[in-house]
mmCIF file as gemmi writes it, N, C-alpha and C atoms, coordinates in Angstrom:
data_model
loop_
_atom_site.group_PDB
_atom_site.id
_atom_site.type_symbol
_atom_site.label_atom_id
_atom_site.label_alt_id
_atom_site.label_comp_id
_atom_site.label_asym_id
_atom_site.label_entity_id
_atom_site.label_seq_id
_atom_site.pdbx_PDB_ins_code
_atom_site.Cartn_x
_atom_site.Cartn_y
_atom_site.Cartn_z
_atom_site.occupancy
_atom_site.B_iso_or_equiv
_atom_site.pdbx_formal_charge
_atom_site.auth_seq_id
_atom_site.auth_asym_id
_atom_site.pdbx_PDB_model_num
ATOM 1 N N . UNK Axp A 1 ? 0.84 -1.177 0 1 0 ? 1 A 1
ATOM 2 C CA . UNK Axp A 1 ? 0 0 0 1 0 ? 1 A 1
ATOM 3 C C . UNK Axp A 1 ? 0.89 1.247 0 1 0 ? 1 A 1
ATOM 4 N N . UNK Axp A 2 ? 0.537 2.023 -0.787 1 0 ? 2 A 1
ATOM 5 C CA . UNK Axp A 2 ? 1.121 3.042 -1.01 1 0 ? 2 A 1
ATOM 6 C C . UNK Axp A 2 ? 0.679 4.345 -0.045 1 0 ? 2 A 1
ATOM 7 N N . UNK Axp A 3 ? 1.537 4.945 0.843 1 0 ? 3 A 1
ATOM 8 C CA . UNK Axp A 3 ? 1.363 6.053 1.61 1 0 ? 3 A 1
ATOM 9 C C . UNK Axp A 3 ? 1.217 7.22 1.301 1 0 ? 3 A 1
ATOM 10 N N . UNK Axp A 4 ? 0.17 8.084 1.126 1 0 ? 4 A 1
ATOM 11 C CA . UNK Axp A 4 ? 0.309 9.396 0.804 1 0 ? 4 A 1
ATOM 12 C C . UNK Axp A 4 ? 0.673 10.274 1.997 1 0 ? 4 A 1
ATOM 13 N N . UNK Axp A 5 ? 1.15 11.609 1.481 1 0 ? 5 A 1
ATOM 14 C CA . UNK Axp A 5 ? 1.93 12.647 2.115 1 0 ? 5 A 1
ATOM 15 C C . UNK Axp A 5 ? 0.969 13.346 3.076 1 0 ? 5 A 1
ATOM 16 N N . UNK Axp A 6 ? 1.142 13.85 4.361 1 0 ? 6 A 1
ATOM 17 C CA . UNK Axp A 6 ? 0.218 14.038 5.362 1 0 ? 6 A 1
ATOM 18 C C . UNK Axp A 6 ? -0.298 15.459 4.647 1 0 ? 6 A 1
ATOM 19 N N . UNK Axp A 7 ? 0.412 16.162 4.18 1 0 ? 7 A 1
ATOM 20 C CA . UNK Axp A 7 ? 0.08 17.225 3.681 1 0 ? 7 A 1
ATOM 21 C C . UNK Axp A 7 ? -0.814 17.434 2.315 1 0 ? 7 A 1
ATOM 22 N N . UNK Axp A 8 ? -1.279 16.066 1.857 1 0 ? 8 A 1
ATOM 23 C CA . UNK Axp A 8 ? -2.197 15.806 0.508 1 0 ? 8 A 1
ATOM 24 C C . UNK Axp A 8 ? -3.487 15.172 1.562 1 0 ? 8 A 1
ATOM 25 N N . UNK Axp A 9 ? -4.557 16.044 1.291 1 0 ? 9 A 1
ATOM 26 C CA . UNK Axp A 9 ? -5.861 15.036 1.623 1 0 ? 9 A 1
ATOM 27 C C . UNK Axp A 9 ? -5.99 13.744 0.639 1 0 ? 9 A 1
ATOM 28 N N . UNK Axp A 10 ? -6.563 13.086 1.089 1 0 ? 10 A 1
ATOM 29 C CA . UNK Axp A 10 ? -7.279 11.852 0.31 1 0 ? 10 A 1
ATOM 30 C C . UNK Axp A 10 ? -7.873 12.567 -0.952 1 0 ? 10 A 1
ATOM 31 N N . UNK Axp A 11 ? -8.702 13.182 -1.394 1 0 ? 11 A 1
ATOM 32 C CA . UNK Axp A 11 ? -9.196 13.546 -2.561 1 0 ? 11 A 1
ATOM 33 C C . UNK Axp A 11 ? -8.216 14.384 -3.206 1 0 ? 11 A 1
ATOM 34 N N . UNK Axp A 12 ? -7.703 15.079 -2.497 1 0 ? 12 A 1
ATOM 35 C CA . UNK Axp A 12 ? -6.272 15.478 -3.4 1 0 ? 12 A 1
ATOM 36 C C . UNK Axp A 12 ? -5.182 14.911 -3.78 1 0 ? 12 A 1
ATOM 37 N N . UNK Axp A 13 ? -4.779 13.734 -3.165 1 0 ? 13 A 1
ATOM 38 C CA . UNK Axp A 13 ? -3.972 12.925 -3.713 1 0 ? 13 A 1
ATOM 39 C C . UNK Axp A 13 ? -4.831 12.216 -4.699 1 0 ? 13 A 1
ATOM 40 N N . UNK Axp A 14 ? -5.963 11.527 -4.828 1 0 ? 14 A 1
ATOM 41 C CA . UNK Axp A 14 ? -6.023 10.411 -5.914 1 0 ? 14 A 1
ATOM 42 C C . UNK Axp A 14 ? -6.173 11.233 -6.999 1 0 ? 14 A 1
ATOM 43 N N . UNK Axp A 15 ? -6.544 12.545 -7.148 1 0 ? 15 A 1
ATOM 44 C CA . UNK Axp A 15 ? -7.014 13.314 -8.176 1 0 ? 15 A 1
ATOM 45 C C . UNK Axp A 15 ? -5.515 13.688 -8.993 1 0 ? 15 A 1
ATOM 46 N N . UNK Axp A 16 ? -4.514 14.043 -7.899 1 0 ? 16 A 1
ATOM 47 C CA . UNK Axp A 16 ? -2.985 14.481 -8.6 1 0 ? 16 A 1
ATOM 48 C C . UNK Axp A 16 ? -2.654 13.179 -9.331 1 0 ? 16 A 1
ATOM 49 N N . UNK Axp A 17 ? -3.382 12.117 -8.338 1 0 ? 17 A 1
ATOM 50 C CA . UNK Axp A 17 ? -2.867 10.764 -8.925 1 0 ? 17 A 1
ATOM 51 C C . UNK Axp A 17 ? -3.068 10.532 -10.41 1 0 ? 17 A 1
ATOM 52 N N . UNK Axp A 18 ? -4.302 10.651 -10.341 1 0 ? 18 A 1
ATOM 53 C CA . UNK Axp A 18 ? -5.293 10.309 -11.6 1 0 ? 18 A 1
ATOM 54 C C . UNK Axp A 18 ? -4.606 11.407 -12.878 1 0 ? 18 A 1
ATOM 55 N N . UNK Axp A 19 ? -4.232 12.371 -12.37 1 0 ? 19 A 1
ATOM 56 C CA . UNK Axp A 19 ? -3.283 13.702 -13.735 1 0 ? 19 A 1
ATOM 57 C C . UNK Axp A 19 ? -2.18 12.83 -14.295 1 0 ? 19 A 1
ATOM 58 N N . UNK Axp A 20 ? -1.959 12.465 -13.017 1 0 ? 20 A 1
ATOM 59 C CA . UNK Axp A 20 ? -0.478 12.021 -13.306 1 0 ? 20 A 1
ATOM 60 C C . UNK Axp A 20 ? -0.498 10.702 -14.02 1 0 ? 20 A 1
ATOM 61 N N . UNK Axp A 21 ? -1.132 10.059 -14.05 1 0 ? 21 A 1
ATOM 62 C CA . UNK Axp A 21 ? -1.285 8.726 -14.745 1 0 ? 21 A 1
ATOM 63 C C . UNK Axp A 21 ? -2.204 8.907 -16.048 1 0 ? 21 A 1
ATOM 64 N N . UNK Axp A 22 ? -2.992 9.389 -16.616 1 0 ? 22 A 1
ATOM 65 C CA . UNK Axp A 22 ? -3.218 9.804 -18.032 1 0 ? 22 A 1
ATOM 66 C C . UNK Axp A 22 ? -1.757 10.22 -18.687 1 0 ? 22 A 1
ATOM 67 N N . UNK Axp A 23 ? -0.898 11.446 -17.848 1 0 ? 23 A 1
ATOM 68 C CA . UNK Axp A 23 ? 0.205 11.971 -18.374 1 0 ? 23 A 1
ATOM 69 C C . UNK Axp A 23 ? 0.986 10.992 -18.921 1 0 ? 23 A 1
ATOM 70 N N . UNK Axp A 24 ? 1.073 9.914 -18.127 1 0 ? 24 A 1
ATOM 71 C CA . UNK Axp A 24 ? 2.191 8.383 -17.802 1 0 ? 24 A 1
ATOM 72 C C . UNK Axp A 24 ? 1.748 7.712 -19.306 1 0 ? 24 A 1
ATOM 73 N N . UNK Axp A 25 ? 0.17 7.755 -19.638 1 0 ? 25 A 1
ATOM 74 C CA . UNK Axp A 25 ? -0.733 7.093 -20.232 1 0 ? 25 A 1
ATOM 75 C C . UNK Axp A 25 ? -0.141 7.728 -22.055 1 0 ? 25 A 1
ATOM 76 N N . UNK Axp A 26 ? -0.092 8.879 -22.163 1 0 ? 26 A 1
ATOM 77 C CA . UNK Axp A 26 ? -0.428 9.703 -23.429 1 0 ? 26 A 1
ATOM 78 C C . UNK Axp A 26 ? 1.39 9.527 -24.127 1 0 ? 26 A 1
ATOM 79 N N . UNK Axp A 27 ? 2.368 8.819 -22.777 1 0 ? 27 A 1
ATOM 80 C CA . UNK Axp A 27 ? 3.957 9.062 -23.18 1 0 ? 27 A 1
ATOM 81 C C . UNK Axp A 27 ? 4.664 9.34 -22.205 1 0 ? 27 A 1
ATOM 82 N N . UNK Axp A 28 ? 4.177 10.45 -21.453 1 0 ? 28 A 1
ATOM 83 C CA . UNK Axp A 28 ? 5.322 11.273 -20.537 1 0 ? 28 A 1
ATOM 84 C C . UNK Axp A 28 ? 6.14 9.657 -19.343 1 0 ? 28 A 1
ATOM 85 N N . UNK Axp A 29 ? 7.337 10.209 -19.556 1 0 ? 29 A 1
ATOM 86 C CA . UNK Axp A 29 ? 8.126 9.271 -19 1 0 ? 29 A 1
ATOM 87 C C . UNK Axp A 29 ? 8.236 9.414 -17.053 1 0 ? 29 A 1
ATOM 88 N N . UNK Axp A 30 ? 7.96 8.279 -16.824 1 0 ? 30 A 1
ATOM 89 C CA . UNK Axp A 30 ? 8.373 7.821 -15.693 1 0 ? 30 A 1
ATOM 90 C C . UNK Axp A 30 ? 9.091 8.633 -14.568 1 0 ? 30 A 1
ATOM 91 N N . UNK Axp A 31 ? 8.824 8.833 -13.494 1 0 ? 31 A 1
ATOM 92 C CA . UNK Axp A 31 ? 9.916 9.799 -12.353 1 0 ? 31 A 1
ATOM 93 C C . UNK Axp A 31 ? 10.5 9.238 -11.672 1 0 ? 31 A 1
ATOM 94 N N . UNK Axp A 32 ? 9.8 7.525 -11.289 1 0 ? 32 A 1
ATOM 95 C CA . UNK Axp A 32 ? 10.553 6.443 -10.448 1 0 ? 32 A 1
ATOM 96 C C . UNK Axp A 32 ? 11.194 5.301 -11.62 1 0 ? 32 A 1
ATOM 97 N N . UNK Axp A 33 ? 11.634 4.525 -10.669 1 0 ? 33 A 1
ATOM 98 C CA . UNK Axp A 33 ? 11.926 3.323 -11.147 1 0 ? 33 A 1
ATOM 99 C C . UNK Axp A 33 ? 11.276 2.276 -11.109 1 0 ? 33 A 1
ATOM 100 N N . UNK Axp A 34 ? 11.007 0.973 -11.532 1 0 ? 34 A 1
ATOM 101 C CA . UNK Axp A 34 ? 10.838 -0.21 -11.495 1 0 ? 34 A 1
ATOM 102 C C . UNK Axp A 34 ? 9.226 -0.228 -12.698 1 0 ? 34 A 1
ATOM 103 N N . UNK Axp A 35 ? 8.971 -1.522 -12.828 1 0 ? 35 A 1
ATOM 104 C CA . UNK Axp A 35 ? 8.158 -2.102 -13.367 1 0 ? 35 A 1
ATOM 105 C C . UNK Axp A 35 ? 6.631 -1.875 -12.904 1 0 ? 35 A 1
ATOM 106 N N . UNK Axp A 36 ? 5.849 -1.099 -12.836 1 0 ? 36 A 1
ATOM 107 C CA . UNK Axp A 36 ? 4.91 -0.212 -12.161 1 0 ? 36 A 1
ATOM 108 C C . UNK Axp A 36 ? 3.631 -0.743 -13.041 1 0 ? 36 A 1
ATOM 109 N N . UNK Axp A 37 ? 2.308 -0.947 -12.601 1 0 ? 37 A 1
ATOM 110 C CA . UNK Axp A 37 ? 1.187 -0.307 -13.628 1 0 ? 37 A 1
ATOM 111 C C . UNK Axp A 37 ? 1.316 1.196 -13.5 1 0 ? 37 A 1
ATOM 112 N N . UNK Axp A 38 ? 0.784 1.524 -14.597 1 0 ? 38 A 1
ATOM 113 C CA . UNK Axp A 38 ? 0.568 3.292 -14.73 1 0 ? 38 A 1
ATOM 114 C C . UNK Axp A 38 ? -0.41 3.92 -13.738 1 0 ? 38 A 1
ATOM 115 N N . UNK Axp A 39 ? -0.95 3.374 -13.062 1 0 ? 39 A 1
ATOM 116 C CA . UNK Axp A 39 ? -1.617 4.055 -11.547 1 0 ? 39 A 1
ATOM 117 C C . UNK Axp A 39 ? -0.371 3.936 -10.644 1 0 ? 39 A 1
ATOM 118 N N . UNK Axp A 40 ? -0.169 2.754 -10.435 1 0 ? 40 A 1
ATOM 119 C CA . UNK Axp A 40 ? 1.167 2.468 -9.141 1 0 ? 40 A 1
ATOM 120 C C . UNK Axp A 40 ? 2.144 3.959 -9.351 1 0 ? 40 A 1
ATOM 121 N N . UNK Axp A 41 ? 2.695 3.403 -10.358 1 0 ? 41 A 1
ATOM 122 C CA . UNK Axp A 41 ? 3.659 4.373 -10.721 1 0 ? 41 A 1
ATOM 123 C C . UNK Axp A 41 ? 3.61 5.852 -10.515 1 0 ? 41 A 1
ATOM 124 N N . UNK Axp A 42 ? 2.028 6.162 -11.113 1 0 ? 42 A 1
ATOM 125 C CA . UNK Axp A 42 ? 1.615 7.69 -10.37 1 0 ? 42 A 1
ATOM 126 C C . UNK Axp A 42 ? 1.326 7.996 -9.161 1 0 ? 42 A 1
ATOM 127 N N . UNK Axp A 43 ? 1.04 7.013 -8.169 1 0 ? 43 A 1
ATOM 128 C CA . UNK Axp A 43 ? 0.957 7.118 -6.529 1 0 ? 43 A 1
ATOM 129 C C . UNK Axp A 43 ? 2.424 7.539 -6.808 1 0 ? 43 A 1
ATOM 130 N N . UNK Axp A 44 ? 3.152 6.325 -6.712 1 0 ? 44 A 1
ATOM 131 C CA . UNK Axp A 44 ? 4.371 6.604 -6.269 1 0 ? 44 A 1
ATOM 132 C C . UNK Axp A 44 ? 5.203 8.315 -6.616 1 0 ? 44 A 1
ATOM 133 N N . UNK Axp A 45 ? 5.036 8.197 -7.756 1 0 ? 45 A 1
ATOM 134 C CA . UNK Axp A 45 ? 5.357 9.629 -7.942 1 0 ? 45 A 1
ATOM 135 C C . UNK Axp A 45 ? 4.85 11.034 -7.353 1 0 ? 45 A 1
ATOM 136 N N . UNK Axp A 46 ? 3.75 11.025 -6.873 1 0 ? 46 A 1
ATOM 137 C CA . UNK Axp A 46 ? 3.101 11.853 -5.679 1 0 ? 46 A 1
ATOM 138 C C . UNK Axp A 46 ? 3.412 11.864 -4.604 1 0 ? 46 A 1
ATOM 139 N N . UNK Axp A 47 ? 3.16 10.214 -4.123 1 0 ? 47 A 1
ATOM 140 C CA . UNK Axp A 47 ? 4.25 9.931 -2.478 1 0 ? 47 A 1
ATOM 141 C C . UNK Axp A 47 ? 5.402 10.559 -2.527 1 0 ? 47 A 1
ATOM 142 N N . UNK Axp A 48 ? 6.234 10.267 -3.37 1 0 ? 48 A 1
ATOM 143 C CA . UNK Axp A 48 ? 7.495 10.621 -3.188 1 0 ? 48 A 1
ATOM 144 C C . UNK Axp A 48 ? 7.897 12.451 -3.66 1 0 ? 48 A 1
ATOM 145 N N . UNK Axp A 49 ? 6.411 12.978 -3.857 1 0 ? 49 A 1
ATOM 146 C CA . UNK Axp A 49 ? 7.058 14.444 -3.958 1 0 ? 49 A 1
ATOM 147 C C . UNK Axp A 49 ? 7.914 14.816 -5.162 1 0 ? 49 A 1
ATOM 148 N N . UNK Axp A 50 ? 7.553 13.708 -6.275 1 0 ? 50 A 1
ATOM 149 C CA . UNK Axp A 50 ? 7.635 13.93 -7.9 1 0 ? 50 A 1
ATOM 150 C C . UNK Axp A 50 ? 7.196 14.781 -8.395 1 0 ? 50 A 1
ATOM 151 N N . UNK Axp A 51 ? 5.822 14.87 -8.499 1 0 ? 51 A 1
ATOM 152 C CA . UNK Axp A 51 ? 5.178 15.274 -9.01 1 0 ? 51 A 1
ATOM 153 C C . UNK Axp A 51 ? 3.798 16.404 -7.893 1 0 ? 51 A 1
ATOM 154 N N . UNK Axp A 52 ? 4.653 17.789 -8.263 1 0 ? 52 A 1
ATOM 155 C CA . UNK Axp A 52 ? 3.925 18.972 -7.399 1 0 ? 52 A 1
ATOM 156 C C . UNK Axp A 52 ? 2.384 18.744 -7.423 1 0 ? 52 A 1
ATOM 157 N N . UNK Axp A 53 ? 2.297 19.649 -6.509 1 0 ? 53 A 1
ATOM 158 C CA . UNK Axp A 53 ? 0.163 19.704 -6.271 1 0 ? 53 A 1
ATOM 159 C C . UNK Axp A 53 ? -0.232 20.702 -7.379 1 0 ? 53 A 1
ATOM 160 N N . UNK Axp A 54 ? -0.823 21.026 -8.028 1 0 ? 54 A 1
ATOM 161 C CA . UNK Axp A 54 ? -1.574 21.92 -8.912 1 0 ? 54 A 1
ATOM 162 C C . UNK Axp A 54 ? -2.52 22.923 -8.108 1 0 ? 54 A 1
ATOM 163 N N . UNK Axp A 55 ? -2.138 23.726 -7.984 1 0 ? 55 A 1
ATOM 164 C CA . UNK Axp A 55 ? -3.108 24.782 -7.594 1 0 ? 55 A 1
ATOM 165 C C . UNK Axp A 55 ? -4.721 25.351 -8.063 1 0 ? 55 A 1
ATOM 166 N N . UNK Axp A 56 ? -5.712 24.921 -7.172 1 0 ? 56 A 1
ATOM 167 C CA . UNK Axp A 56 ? -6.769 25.117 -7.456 1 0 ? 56 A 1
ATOM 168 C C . UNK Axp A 56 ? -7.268 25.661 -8.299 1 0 ? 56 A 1
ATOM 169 N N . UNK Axp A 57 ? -6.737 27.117 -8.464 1 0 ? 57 A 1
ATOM 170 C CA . UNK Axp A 57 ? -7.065 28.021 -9.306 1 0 ? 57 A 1
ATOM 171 C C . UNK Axp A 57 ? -6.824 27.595 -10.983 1 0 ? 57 A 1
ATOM 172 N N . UNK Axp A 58 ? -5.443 26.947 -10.75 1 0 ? 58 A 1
ATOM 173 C CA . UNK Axp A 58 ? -5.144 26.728 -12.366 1 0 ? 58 A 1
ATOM 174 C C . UNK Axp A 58 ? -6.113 25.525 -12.736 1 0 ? 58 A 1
ATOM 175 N N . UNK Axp A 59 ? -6.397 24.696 -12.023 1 0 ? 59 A 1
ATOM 176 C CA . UNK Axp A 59 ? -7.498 23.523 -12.381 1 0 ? 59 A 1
ATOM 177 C C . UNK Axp A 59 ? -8.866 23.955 -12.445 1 0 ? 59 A 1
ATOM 178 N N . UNK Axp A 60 ? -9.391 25.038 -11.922 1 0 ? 60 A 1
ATOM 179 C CA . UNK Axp A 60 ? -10.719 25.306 -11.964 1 0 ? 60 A 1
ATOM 180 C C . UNK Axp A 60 ? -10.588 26.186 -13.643 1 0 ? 60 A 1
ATOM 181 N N . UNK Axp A 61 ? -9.518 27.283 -13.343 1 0 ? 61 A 1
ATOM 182 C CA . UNK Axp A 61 ? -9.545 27.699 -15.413 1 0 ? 61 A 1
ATOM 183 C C . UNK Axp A 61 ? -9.654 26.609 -16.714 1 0 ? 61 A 1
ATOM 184 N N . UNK Axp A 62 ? -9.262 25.466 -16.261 1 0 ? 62 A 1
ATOM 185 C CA . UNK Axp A 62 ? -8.403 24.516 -17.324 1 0 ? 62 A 1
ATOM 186 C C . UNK Axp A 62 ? -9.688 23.792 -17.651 1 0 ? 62 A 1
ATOM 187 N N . UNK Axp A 63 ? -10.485 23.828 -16.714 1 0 ? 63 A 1
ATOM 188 C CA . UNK Axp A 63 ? -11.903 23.25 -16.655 1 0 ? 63 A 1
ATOM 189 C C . UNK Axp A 63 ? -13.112 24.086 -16.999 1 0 ? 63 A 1
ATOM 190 N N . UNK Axp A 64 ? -13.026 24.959 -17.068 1 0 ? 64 A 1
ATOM 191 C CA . UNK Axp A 64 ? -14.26 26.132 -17.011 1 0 ? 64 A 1
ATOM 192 C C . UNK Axp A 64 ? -14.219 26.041 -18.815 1 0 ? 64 A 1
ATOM 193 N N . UNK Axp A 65 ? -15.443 26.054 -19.142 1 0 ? 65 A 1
ATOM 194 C CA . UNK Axp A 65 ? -15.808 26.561 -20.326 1 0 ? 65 A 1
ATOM 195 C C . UNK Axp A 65 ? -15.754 27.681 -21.265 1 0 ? 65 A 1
ATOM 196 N N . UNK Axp A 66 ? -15.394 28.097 -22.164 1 0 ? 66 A 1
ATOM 197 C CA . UNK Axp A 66 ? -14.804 28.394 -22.664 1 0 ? 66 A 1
ATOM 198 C C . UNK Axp A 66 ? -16.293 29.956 -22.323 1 0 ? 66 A 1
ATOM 199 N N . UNK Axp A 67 ? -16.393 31.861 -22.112 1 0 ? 67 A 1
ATOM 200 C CA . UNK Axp A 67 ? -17.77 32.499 -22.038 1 0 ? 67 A 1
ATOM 201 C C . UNK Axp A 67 ? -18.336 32.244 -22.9 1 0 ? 67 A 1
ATOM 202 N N . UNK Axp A 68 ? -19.523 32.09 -23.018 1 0 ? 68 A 1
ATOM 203 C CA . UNK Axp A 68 ? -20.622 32.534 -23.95 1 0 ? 68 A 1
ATOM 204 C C . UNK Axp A 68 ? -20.644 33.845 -24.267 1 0 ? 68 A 1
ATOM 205 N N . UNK Axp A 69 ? -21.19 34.124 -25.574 1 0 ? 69 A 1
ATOM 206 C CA . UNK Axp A 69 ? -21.391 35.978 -25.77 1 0 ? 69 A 1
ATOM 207 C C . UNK Axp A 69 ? -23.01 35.707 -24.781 1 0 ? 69 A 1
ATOM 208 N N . UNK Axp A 70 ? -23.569 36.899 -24.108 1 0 ? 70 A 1
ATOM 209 C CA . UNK Axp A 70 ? -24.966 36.848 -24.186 1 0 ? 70 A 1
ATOM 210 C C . UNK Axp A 70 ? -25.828 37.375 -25.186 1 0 ? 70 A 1
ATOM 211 N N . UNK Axp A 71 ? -26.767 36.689 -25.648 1 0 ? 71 A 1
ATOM 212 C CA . UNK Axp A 71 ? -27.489 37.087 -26.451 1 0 ? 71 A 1
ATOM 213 C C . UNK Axp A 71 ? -28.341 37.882 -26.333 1 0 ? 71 A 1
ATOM 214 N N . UNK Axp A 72 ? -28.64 38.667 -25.907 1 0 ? 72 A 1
ATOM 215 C CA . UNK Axp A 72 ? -29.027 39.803 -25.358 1 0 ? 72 A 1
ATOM 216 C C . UNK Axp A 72 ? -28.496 41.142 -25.956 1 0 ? 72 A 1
ATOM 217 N N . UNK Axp A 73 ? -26.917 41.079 -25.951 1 0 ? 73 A 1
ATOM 218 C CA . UNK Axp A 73 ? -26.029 41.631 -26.027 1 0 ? 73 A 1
ATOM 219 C C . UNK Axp A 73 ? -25.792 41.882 -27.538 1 0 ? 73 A 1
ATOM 220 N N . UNK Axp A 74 ? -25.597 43.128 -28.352 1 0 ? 74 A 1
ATOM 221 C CA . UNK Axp A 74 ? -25.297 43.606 -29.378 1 0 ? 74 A 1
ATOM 222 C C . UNK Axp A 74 ? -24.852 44.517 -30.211 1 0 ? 74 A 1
């Protein structure tokens, strides 16, 4: 079992987890060593303070939809 960092809640670690393992998924290379599935491998890389926390703010932009004009507006 893999230990997360006292300073990552539970929903914040599996979520960095979950970034980090699509990343693992699309190419991006490895931060540890050994023979890993691509989840393992992204715990581990979080546990071990590989791979930084993302700041709220930049994840809530990256997610937000792109404004609407209002239609109203002309």
């Amino acid at each position: 079992m893999i230990q997360r960092p006292a300073y990552f809640g539970k929903f914040e670690f599996v979520v960095i987890a979950a970034l980090r393992a699509s990343q693992l998924k699309r190419g991006c290379l490895p931060r540890v060593d050994g023979d890993h599935t691509v989840a393992v491998t992204a715990q581990l890389e979080v546990a071990q303070g590989k791979v930084p926390p993302v700041p709220a703010a930049s994840v809530a932009a990256e997610d937000a939809p792109p404004p609407q004009p209002d239609p109203g507006e002309r």
